[in-house]
N, CA, C and O atoms as a GROMACS GRO file, in nm:
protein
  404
    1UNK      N    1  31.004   7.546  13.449
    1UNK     CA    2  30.894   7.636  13.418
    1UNK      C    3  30.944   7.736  13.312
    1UNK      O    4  31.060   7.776  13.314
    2UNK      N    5  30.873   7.766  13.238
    2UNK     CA    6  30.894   7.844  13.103
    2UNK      C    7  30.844   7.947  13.118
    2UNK      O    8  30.762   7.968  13.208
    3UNK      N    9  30.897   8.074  12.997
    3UNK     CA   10  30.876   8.190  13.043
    3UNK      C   11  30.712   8.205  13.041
    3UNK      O   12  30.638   8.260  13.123
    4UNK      N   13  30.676   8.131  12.906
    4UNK     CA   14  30.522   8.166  12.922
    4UNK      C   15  30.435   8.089  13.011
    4UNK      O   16  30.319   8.126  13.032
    5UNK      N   17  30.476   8.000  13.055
    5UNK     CA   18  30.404   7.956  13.202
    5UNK      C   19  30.440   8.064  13.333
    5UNK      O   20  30.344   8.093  13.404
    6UNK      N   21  30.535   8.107  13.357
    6UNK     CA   22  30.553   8.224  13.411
    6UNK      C   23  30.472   8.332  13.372
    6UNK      O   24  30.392   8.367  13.459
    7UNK      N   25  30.470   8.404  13.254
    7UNK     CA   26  30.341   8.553  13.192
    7UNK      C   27  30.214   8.495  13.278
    7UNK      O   28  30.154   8.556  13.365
    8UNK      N   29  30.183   8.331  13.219
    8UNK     CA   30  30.025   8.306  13.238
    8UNK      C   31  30.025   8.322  13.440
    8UNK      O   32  29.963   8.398  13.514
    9UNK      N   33  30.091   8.247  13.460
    9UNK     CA   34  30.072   8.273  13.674
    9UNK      C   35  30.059   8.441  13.653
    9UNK      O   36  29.944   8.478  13.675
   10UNK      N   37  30.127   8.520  13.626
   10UNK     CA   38  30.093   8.683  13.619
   10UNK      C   39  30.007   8.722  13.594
   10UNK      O   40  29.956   8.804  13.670
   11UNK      N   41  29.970   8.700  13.524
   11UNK     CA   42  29.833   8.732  13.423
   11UNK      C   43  29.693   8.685  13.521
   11UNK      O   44  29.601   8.752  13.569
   12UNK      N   45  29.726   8.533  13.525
   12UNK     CA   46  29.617   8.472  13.638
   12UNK      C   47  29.637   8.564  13.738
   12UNK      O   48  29.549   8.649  13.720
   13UNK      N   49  29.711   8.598  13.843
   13UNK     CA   50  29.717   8.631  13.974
   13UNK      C   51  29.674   8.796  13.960
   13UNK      O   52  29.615   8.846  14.056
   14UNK      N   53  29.700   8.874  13.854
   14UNK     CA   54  29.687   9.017  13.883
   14UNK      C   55  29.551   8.983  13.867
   14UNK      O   56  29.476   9.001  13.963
   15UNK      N   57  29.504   8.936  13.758
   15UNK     CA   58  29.345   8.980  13.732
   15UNK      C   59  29.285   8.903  13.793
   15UNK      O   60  29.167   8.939  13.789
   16UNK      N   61  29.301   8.762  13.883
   16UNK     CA   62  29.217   8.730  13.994
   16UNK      C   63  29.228   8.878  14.100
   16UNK      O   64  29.139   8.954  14.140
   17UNK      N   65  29.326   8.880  14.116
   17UNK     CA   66  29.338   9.045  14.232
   17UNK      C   67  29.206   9.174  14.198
   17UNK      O   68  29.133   9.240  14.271
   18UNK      N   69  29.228   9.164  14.023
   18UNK     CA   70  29.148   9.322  13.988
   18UNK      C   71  29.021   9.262  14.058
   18UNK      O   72  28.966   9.310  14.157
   19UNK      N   73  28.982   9.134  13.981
   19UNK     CA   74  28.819   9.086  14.009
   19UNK      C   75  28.779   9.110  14.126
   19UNK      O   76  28.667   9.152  14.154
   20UNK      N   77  28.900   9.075  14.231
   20UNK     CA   78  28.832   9.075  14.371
   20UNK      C   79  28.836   9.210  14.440
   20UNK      O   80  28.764   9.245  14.534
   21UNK      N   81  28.942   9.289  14.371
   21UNK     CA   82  28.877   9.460  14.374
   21UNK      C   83  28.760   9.511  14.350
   21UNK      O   84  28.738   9.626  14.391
   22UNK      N   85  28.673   9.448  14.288
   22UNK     CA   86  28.538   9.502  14.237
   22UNK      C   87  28.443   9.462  14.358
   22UNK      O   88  28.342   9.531  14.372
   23UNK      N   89  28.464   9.367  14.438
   23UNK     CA   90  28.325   9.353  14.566
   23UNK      C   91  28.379   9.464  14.644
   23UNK      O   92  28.264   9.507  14.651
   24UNK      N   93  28.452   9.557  14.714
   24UNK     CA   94  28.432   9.634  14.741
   24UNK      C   95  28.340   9.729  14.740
   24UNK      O   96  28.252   9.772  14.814
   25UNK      N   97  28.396   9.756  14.612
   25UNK     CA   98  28.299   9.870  14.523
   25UNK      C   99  28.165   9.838  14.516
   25UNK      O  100  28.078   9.925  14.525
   26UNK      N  101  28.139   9.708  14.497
   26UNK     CA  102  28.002   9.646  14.466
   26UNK      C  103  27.938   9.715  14.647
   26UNK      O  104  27.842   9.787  14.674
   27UNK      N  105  28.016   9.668  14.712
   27UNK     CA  106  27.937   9.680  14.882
   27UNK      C  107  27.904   9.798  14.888
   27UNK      O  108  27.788   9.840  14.897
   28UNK      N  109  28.048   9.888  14.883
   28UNK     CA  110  28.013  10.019  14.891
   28UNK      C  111  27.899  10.084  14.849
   28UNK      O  112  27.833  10.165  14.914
   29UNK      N  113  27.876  10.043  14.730
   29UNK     CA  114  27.753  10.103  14.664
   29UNK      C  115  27.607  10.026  14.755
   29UNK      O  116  27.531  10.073  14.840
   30UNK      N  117  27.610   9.944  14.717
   30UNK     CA  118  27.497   9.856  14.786
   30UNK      C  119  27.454   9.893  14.894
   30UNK      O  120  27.333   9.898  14.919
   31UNK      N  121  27.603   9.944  15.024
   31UNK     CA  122  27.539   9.952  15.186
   31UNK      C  123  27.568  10.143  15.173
   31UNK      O  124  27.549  10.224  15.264
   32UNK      N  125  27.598  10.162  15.084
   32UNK     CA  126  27.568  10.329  15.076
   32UNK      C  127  27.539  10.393  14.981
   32UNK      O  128  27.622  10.448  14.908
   33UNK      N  129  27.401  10.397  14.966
   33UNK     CA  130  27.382  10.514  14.783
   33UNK      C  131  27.417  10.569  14.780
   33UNK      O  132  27.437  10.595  14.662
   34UNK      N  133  27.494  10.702  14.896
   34UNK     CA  134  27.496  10.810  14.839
   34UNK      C  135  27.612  10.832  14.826
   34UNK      O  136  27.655  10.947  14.820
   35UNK      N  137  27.729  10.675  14.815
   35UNK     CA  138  27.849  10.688  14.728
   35UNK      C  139  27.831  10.724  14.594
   35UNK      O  140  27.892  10.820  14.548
   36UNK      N  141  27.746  10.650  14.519
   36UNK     CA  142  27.707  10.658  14.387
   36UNK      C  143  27.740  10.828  14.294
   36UNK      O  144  27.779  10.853  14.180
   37UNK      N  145  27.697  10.928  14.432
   37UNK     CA  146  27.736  11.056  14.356
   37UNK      C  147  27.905  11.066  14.327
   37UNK      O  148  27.947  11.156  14.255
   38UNK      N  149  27.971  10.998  14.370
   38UNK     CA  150  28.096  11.001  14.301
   38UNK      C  151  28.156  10.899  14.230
   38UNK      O  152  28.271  10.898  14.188
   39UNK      N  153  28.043  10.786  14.216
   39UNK     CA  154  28.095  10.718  14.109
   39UNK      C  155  28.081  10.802  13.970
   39UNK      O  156  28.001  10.889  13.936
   40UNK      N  157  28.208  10.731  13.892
   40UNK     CA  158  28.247  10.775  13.724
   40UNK      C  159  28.199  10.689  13.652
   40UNK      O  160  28.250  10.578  13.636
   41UNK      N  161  28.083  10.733  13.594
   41UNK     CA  162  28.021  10.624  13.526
   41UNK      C  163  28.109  10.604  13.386
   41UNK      O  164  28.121  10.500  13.322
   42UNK      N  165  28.177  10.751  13.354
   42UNK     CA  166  28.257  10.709  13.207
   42UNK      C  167  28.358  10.628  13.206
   42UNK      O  168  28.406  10.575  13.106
   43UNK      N  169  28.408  10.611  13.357
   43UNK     CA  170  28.550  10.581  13.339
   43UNK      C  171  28.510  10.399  13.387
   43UNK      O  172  28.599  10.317  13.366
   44UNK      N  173  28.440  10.374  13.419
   44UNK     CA  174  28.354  10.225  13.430
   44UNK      C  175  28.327  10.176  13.284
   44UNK      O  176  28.389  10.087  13.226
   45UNK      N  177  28.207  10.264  13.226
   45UNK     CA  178  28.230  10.228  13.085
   45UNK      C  179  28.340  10.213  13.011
   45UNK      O  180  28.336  10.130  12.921
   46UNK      N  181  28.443  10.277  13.030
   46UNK     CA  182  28.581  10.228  12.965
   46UNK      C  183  28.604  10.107  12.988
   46UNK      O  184  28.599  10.009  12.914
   47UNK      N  185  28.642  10.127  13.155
   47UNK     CA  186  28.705   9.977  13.106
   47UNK      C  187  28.658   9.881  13.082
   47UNK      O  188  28.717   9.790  13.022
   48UNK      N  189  28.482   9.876  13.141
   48UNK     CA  190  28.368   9.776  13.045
   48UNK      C  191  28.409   9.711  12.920
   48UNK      O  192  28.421   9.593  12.887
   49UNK      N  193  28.434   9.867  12.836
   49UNK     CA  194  28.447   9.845  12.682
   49UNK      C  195  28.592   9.783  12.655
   49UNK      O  196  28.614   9.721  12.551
   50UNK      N  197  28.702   9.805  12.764
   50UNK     CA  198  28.804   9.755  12.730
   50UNK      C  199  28.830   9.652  12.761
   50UNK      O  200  28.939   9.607  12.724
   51UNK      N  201  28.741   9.574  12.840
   51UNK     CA  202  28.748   9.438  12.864
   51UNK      C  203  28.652   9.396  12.809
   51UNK      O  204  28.613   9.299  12.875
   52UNK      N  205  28.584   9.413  12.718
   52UNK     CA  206  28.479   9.356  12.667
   52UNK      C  207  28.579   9.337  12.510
   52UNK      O  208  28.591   9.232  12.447
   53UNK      N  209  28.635   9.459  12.479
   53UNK     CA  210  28.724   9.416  12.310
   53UNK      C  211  28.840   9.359  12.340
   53UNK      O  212  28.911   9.326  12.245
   54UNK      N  213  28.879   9.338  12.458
   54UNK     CA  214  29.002   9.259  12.454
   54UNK      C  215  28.938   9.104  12.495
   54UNK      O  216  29.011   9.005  12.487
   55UNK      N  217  28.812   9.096  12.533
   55UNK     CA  218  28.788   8.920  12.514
   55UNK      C  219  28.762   8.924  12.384
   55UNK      O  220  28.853   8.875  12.317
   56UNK      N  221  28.665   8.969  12.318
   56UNK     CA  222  28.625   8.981  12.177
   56UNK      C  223  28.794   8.958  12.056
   56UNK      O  224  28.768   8.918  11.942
   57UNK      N  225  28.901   8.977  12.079
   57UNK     CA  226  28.967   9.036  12.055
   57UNK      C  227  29.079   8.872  12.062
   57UNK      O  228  29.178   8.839  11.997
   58UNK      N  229  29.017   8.817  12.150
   58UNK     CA  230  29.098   8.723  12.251
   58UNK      C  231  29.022   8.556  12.191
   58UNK      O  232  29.071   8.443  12.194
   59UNK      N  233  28.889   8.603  12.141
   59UNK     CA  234  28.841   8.466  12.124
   59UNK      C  235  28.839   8.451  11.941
   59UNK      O  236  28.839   8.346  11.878
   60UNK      N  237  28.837   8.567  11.897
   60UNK     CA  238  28.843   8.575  11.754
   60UNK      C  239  28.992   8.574  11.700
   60UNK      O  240  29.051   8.505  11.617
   61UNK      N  241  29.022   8.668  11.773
   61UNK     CA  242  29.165   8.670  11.684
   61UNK      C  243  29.270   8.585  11.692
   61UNK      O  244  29.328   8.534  11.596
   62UNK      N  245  29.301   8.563  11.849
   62UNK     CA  246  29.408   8.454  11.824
   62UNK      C  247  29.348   8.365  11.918
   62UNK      O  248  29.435   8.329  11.998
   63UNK      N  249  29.232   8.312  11.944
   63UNK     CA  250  29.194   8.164  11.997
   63UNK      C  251  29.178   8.181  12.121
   63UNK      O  252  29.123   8.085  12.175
   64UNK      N  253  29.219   8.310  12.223
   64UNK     CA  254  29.277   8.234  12.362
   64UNK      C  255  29.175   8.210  12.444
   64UNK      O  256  29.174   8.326  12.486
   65UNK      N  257  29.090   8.161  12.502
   65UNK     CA  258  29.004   8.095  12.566
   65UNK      C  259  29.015   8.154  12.687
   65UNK      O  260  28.903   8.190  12.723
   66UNK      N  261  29.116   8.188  12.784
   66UNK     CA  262  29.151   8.226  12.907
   66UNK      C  263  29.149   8.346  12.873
   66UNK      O  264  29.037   8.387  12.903
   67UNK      N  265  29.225   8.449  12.816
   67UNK     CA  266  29.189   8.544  12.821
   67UNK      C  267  29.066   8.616  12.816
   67UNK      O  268  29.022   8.701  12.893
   68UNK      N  269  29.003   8.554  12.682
   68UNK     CA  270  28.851   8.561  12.662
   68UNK      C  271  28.786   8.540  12.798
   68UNK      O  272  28.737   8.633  12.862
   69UNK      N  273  28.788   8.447  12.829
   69UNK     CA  274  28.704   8.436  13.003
   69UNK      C  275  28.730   8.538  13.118
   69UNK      O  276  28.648   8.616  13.169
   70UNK      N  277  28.834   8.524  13.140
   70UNK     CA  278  28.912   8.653  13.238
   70UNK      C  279  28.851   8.772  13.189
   70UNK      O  280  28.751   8.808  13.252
   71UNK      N  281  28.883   8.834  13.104
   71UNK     CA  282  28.842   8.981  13.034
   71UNK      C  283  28.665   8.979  13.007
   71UNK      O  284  28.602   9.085  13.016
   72UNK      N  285  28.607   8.869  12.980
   72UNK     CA  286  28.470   8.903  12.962
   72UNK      C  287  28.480   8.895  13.104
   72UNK      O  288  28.530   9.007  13.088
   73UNK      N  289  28.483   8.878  13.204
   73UNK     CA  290  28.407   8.824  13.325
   73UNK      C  291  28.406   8.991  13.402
   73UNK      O  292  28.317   9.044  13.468
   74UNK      N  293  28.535   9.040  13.366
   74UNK     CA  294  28.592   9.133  13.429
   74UNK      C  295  28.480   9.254  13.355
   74UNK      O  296  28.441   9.348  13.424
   75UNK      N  297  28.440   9.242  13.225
   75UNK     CA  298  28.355   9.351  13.164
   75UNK      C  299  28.211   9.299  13.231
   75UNK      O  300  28.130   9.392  13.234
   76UNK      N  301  28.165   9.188  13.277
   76UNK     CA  302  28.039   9.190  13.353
   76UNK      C  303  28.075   9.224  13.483
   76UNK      O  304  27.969   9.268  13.528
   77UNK      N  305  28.173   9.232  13.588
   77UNK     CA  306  28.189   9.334  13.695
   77UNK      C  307  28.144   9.470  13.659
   77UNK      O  308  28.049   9.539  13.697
   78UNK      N  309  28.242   9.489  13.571
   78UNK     CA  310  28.236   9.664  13.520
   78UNK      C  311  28.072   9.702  13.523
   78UNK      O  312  28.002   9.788  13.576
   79UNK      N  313  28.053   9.592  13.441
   79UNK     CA  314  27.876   9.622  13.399
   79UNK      C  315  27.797   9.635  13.541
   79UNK      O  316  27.734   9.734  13.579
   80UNK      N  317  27.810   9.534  13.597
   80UNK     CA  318  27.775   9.554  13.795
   80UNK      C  319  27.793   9.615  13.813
   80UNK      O  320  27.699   9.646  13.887
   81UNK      N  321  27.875   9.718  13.811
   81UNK     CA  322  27.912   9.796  13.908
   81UNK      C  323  27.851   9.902  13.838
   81UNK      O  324  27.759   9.943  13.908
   82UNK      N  325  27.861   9.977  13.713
   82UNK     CA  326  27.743  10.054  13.624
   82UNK      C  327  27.648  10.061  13.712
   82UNK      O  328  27.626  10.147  13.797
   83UNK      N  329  27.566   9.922  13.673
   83UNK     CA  330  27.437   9.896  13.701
   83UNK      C  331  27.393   9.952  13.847
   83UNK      O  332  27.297  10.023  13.879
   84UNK      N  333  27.488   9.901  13.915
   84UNK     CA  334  27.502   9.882  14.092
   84UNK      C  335  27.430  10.082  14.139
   84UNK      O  336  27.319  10.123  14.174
   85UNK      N  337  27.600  10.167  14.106
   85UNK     CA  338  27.576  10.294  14.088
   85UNK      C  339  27.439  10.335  14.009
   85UNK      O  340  27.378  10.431  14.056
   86UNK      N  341  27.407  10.296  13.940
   86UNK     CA  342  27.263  10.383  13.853
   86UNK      C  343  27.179  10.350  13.952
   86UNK      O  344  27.123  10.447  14.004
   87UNK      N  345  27.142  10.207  14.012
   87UNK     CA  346  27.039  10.171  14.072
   87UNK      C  347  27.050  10.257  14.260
   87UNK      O  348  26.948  10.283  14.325
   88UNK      N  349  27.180  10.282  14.305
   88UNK     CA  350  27.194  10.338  14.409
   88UNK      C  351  27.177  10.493  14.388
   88UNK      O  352  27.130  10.553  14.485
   89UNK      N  353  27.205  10.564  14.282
   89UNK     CA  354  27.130  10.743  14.282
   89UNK      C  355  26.998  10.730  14.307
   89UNK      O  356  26.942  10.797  14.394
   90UNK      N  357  26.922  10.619  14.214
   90UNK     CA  358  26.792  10.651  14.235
   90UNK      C  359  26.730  10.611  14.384
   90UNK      O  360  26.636  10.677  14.429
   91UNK      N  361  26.788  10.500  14.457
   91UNK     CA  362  26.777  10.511  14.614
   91UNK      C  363  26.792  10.678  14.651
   91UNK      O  364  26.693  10.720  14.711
   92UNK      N  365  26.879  10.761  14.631
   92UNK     CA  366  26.932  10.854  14.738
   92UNK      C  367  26.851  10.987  14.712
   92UNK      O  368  26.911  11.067  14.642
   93UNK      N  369  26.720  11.029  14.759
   93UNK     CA  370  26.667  11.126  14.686
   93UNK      C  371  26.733  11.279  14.640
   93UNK      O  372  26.671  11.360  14.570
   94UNK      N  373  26.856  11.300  14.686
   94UNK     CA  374  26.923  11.424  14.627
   94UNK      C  375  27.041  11.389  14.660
   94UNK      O  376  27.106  11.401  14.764
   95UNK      N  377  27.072  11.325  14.518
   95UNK     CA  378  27.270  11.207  14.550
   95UNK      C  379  27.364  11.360  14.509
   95UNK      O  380  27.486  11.349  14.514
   96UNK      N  381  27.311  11.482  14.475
   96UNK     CA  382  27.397  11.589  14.478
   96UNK      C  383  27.457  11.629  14.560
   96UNK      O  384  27.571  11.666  14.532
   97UNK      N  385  27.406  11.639  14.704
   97UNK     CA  386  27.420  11.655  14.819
   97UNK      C  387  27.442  11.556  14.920
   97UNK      O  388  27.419  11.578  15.039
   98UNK      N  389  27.496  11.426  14.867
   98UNK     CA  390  27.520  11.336  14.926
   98UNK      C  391  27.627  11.380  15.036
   98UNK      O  392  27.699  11.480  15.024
   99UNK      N  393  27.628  11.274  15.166
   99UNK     CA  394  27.735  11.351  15.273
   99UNK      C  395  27.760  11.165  15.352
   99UNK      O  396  27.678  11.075  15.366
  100UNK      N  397  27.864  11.170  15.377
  100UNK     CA  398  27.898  11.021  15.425
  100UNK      C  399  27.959  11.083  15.519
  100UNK      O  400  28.016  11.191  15.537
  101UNK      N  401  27.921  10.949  15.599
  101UNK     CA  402  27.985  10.958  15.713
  101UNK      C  403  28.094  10.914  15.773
  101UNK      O  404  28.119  10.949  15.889
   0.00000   0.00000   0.00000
C-alpha cells in the first residue's frame, strides 16, 4: 500500500465521519425548533462555501472526481442544515426565548 492510497483511506474515513456528523444536527433541529435559536447560520455558510470551492476547485482544477463528490455532498448537508434551522425559527413563535429541556 502506498502512501497515497494511505492519504485517500484518510480522507475517505474522516469525511465519511464529518457527513455522518451532520444527522445529528439535522434531528436536533427537526425534533426541536427551538434549537435553531442557537444555530450559526454564518458559520454553516462558511463551510457551505468552503465545501462548495473546494469541489469547484477539485473538478476544474486538477480533475479529482472524489474529492469533487465528497466536498459537494458535504456543501448540500451544510445547505440542509441552513435550510433545516431557517425552517425550524419559523416553527418556534419567539425562538429568542427559546428554553430546552
Amino acid at each position: 500500500m502506498t502512501t497515497a492510497d494511505l492519504t485517500l483511506i484518510l480522507f475517505a474515513g474522516c469525511n465519511v465521519l464529518r457527513i455522518v456528523a451532520y444527522l445529528p444536527q439535522m434531528l436536533m433541529l427537526l425534533r426541536r425548533p427551538a434549537a435553531a435559536a442557537s444555530f450559526s447560520h454564518l458559520t454553516w455558510v462558511l463551510f457551505a462555501m468552503a465545501n462548495l470551492s473546494t469541489a469547484l476547485y477539485a473538478a476544474v482544477a486538477i480533475g479529482d472526481t472524489i474529492v469533487c463528490v465528497v466536498h459537494g455532498f458535504s456543501a448540500l448537508c451544510c445547505s440542509a442544515l441552513i435550510a433545516l434551522a431557517l425552517w425550524s425559527r419559523r416553527r418556534v413563535p419567539n425562538h429568542g426565548a427559546a428554553q430546552y429541556p
